[in-house]
Structure formats: structure tokens, C-alpha cells
C-alpha positions in Angstrom: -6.2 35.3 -13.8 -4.1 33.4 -11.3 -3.8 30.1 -10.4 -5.5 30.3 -7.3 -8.7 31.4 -9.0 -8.7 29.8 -12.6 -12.2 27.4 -13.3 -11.1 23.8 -13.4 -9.5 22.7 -16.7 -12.8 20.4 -17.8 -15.0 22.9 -15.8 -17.3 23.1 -19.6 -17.3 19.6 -20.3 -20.0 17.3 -19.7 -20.2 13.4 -19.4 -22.9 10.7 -19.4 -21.1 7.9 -18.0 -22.6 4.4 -18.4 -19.7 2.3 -17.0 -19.4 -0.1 -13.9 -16.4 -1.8 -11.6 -12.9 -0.4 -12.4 -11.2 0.9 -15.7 -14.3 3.5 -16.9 -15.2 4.7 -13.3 -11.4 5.0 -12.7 -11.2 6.9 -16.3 -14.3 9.2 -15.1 -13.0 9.8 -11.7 -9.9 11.5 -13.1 -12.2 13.6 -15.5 -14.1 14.5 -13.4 -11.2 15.7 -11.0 -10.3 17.7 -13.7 -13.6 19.7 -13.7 -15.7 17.6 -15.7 -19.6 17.3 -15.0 -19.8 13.4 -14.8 -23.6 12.1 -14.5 -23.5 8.3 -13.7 -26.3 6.4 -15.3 -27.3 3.3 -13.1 -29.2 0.7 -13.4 -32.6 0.5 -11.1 -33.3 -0.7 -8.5 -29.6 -0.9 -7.0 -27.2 0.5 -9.7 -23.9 -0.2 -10.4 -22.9 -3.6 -8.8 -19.9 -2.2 -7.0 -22.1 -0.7 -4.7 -22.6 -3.9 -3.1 -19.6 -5.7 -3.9 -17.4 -2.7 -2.8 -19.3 0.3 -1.3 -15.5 1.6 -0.5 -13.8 0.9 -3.6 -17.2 2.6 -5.3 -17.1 5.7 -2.5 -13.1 6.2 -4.1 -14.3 6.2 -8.0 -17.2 8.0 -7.9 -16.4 11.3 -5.9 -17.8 14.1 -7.1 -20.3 12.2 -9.8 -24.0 12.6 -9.9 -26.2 9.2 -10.1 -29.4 9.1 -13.0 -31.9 5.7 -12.2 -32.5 4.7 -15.8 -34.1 1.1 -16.8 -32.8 1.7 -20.7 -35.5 -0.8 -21.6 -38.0 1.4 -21.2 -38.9 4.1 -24.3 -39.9 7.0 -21.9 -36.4 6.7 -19.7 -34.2 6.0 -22.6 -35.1 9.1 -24.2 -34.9 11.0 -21.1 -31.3 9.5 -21.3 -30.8 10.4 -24.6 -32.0 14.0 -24.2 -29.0 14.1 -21.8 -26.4 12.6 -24.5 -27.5 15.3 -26.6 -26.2 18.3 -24.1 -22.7 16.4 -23.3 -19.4 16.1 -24.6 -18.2 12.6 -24.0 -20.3 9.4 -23.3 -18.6 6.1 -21.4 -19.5 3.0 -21.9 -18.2 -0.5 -21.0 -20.8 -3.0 -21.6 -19.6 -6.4 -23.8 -19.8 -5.3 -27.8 -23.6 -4.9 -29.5 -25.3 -4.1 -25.9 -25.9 -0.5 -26.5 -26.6 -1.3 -30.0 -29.3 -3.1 -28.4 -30.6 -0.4 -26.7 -30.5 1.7 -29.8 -27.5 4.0 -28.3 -24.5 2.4 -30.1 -21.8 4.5 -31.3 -23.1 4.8 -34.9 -26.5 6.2 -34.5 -25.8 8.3 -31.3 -23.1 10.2 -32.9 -25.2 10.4 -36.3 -27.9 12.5 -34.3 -24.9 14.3 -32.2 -21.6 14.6 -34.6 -19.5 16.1 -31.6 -19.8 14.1 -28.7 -16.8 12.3 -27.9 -18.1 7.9 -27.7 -15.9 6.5 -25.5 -16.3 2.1 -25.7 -14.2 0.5 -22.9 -14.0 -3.3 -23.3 -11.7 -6.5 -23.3 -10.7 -6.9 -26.6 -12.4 -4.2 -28.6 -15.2 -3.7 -30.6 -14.2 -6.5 -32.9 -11.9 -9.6 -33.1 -12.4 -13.5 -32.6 -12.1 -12.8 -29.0 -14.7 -9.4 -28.8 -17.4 -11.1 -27.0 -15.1 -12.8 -24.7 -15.9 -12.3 -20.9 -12.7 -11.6 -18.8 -11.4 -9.4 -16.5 -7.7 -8.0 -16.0 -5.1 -11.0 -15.4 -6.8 -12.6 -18.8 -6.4 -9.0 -20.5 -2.4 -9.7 -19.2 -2.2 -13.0 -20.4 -3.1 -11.7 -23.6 -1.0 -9.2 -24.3 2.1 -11.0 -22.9 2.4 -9.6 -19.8 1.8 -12.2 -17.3 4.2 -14.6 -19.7 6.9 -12.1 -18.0 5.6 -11.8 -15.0 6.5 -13.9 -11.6 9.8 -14.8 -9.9 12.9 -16.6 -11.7 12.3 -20.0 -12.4 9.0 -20.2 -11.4 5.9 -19.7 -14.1 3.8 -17.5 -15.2 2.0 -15.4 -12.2 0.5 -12.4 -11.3 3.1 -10.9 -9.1 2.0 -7.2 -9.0 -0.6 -6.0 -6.7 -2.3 -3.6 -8.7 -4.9 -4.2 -11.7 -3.2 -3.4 -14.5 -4.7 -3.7 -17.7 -7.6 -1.9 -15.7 -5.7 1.1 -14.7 -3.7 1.6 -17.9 -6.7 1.3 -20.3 -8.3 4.1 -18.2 -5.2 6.3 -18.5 -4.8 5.4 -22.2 -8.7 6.8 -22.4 -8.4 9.9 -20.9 -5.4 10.8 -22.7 -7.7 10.2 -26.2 -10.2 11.5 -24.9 -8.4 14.4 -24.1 -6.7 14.3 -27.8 -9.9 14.2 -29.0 -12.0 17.2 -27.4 -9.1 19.4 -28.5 -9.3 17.8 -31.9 -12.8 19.0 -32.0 -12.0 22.3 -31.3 -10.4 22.0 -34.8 -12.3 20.0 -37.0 -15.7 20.7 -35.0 -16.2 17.0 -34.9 -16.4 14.1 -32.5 -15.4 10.6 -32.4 -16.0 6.8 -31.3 -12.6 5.7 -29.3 -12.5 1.9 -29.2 -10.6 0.9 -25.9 -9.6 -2.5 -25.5 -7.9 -3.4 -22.3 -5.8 -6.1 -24.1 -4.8 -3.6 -26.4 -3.8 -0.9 -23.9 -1.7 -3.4 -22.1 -0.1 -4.5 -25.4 1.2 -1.0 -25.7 3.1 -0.8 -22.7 4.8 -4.0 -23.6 6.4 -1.9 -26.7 9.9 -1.3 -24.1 10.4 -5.2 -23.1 9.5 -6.2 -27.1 12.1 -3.7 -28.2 14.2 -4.8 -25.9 13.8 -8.6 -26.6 14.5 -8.0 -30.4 18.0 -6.0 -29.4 19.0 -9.1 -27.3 17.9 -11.6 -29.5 15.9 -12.9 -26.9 13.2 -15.0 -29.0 12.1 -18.1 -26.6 9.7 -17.2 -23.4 12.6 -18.7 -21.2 15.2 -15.9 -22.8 12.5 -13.2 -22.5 11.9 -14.0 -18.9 15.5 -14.3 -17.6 15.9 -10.8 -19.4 13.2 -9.1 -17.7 13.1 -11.0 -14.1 16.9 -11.4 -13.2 18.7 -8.1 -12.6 22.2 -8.0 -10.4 21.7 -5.5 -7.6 17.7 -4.7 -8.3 15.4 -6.1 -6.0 13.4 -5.8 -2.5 16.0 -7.0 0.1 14.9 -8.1 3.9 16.5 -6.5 6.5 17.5 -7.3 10.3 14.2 -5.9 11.5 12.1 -7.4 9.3 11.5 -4.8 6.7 12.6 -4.4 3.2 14.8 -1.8 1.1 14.5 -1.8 -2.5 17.8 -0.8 -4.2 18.2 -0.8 -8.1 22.0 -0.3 -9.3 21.5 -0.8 -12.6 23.7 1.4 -13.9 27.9 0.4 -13.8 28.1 4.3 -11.9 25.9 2.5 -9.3 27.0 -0.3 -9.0 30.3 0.8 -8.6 28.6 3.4 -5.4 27.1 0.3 -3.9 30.7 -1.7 -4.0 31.7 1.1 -2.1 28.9 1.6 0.3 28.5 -2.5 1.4 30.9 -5.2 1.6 29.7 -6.9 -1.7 32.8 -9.4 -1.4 33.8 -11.4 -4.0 31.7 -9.6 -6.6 33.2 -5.9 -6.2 35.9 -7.0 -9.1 37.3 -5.1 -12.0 35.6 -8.1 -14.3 32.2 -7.3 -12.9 32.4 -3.4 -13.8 30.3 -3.7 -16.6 26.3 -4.9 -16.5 26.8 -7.8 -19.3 29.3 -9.1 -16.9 27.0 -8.9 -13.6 23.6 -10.1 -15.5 25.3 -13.6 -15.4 26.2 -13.8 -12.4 22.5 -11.8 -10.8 21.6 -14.7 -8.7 24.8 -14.7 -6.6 25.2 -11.2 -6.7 21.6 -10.6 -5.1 22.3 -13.0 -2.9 25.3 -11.7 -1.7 23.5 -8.3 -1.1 20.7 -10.2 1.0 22.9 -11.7 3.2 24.6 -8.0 3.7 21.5 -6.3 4.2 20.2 -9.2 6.8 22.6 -8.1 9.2 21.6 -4.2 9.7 18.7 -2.3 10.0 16.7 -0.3 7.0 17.2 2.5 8.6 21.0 2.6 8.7 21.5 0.8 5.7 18.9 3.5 3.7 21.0 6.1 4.9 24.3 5.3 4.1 23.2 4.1 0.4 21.2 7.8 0.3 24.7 8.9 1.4 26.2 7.3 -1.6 23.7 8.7 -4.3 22.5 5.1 -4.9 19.0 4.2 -5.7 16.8 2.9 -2.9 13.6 3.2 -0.9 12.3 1.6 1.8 9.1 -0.8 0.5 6.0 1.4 2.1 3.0 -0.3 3.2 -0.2 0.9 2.2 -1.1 1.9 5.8 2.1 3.9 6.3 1.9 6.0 2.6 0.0 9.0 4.3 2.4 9.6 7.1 5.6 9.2 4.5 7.1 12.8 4.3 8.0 12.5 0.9 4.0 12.3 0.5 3.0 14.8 3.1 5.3 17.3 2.1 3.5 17.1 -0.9 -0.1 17.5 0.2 -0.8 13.8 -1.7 -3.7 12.6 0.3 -6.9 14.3 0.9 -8.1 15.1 4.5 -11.0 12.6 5.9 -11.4 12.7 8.7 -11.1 9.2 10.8 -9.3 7.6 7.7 -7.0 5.6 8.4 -6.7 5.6 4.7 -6.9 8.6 3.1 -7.3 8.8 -0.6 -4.4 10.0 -2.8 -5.1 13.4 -4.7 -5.0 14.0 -8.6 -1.1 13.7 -8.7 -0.5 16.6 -11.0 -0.5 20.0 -9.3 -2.6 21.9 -11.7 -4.2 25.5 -12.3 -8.1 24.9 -11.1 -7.3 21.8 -10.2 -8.8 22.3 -5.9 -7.7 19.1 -3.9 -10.4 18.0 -1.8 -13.1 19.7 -3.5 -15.1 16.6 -4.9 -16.8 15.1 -1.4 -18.1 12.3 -1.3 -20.1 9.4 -4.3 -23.3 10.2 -4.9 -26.7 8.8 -3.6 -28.2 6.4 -6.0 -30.3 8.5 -8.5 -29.4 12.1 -6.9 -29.2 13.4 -10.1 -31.1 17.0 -11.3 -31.4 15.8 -15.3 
């Protein structure tokens, strides 16, 4: 069979997903990119909130899905539902803990009547904890982990300086990798599994390089910890002469060295600055030095002469100009839709069965076939 015409990797799996907003319709739009059958269960009479907070940011999470009306309150619906959790292979849910305990479809006696399914929770701060039945959403999940302690500009506090939804996005990565782990677990042991995802949790985890880091350094008080991770010499997003920005990260002394070379870095290109300890006290003059360089030329010359000197840089994209990059159209990244100014990314690892574009559009509210 060749790639061309091999079924979608999840093409046998299917999933009865319960979830609302972000992290669990992001986690069910990837598997069900992958193949998976992914039946949304909404509530009546409008269904998941995001359809009327964010009809576009629900259109991009919920290609491809079909919508089930269900009032779980009621006997006759909830056991239509449950007849449905009885032919699928992973459930999604990411109400606050003991809701669908309340409904009689918690973990424990759902996957008592079916051992295999995969029971997928998606919340906060996890099952259990002081802080379970906390409400939040994802810069508290950052505060708690220690991420927004890090985050900001030098000398300035705490602040969420990154324009994506973190904790939101990784948890939904961290549960479609276990719940990936854990279908071909089954294959083995023939059983499923209830997979606790905390959002706090998740984001802990990717904290793991900067606390490793921290402990090599010695690096014990907040104010150590946050000169470590926000000052860098020669990293940063740099302002140009016509207004737009290059990033450049010459972390490295091999780069560093490159970018001597390639810009008139003047009185910093010395022999006693060769090595990174060296540089890292003196990061604030040395960026500065480089802003003052790079306001007097263009991005566009100044990209290509460090591209000419194998240093790392890109220019900093705008969302409205990713589609028309080449490095991205090259790639066939973005799906066609027509009028969009924009497009959708694509499922950004080429894979056999995988067909861009093939999803269409969300569903209409209760289009499902139970």
C-alpha cells in the first residue's frame, strides 16, 4: 500500500467528546485530523459556549467533528449517550471534578461497564488536590506552575508576555500523546484507562529545562531565576530602520563570534567576551549595542548578510503575512479557503493517510447520525 492511498492513522478509532473552549477541542481536533471519528456532545439548546463567544475560533477546533444535542439530565438522552460510549474508544471530558460523577458517567463506573475505552479528564488542577475545584483558566494554570514568575521583560514583574495560551495548548498535546500511549497499550494488555490531565501539571512539566537549569547555576531566589532566563547577550527581537523586527539568537561563542564579524558590535567584539559567562554580564549593553546597529539598516539587508554568515535569525512574521511566507508555502502549511485572509495551518507532520484539507468545515449543532 502506498502512501498516497493508506486509511488515516486513527481511521478505526472513535471518540465521544464532551469538552468545551480550548485545550480538549484543540486535543480532539488533532485526533480527529488523524482519522479519528470525533462525535461532539453539546449541550441543548445552543451547545458549546464558543459558538457564541467565538464562532471562528470554534469553526478552527471543530473541523471535521460531528455535533449530538444531549440534555445529560434527562434518563432517556443520557443513555442514548451512553449507548454511544459503549461503541468508542476514547471519551473527553473537561468539566470541573465530580460533574460527570453527577451525571452518573464518571470515570469509575463508565469504564466498569466498558474496560477498554480510553477516559480522558481534562481540568485545572486534576482530579484531586486543595486546589481541584478551583475555577481558572490559563495564565492562573502559569502562575501555578512557575511559569509566569519567569515570564515578562528584565526588571519588570511578573507578566504574560507570550501571545499564545499555553498551559491550554500544551495540556492538549500532553493528552494526545497519552492517549495515543494508551490505545497502543491496549493493544497489549486489552485494557483501557482514565488519564487525569491537569493543565497546571502539564505546564509544570515543561518547566523541567529552566528548573534543571536553575539548580546547575545555583540560581535559588526568583530575582536569580529570572535574570537567568530573561537576559541573554545577542538573543532578542531587534527594530530595524523600516520599522520591522529581526530576531537573532547567538547563543553559542561560534555565533557570536559570526555576528562580530558580520556587524560592527564595537566595543564588545573583544577576546574577553569570547566566552558566554563573560557576555551574560554584560547582555544589557551588548543588546543594546546591537539595537542601535540594526536601527540604522533595513531587515532585509541586514537578514541577508547574517543568513550569509550562518547566524541565527528570522524576520518576526505577523500573523497576516504567515501564509504568503515561502518557507510556509513551500511547504503546503495552510489549507486552501477560499476568501481567507487567514487560512488555517495544516496538521504539521506530513504523514501516511494523513489528507490536508480533507476535514471541511464544524459541524451544525446536532448534525449527528447516533
Amino acid at each position: 500500500m502506498t502512501a498516497g492511498t493508506a486509511p488515516p492513522p486513527l481511521a478505526d478509532i472513535t471518540v465521544i467528546d464532551f469538552s468545551e473552549l480550548l485545550p480538549g477541542p484543540f486535543f480532539t481536533q488533532n485526533l480527529a485530523e488523524l482519522g479519528a471519528r470525533v462525535i461532539k456532545i453539546e449541550r441543548p439548546p445552543g451547545g458549546d459556549n464558543l459558538r457564541r463567544m467565538g464562532p471562528g475560533l470554534f469553526d478552527a477546533l471543530h473541523r471535521g467533528k460531528q455535533s449530538l444535542l444531549a440534555d445529560l439530565k434527562d434518563e432517556a438522552q443520557r443513555a442514548r449517550v451512553r449507548a454511544l460510549i459503549g461503541q468508542a474508544d476514547v471519551l473527553v471530558e473537561s468539566y470541573r471534578p465530580g460533574v460527570m460523577a453527577r451525571l452518573g458517567l464518571d470515570a469509575a463506573r463508565v469504564r466498569a461497564e466498558f474496560p477498554r475505552l480510553i477516559y480522558v479528564s481534562l481540568s485545572g488542577y486534576g482530579q484531586q488536590g486543595p486546589w481541584a475545584d478551583l475555577p481558572g483558566h490559563d495564565i492562573n494554570y502559569l502562575a501555578a506552575a512557575g511559569v509566569l514568575a519567569v515570564s515578562g521583560t528584565p526588571g519588570g514583574g511578573p507578566a504574560q508576555s507570550f501571545g499564545l495560551p499555553l498551559a491550554d495548548l500544551c495540556s492538549a498535546m500532553y493528552a494526545l500523546s497519552s492517549t495515543l500511549a494508551a490505545l497502543y497499550q491496549r493493544q497489549h494488555t486489552g485494557a483501557g484507562q482514565h488519564l487525569d490531565v491537569a493543565l497546571a501539571d502539564c505546564a509544570l512539566h515543561w518547566m523541567n529545562p529552566r528548573l534543571a537549569a536553575y539548580r546547575e547555576a545555583g540560581a535559588h531566589t526568583l530575582a536569580e531565576q529570572r535574570q537567568a532566563t530573561l537576559v541573554k547577550p545577542a538573543y532578542g527581537a531587534f527594530a530595524c530602520r523600516d520599522g520591522r523586527h529581526l530576531s537573532i539568537a547567538a547563543l553559542e561563542d561560534h555565533f557570536w563570534a559570526r555576528l562580530c564579524q558580520a556587524l560592527d558590535l564595537a566595543p564588545y567584539a573583544t577576546a574577553a567576551l569570547r566566552q558566554m559567562p563573560a557576555r551574560k554580564a554584560m547582555a544589557g549593553a551588548i543588546n543594546a549595542r546591537i539595537a542601535e546597529v540594526l536601527a540604522e539598516r533595513d531587515l532585509n539587508e541586514v537578514f541577508t548578510l547574517l543568513q550569509k554568515h550562518d547566524i541565527p535569525a528570522a524576520p518576526v512574521i505577523g500573523p497576516s503575512e504567515l501564509a504568503a511566507l515561502p518557507q510556509f508555502a513551500q511547504r503546503d502549511k495552510f489549507e486552501a479557503e477560499a476568501g481567507q485572509r487567514l487560512p488555517l495551518a495544516r496538521y504539521p507532520v506530513a504523514m501516511a493517510g494523513v489528507r490536508p484539507g480533507r476535514l471541511g468545515v464544524a459541524p451544525v449543532l446536532g448534525n449527528a447520525r447516533a
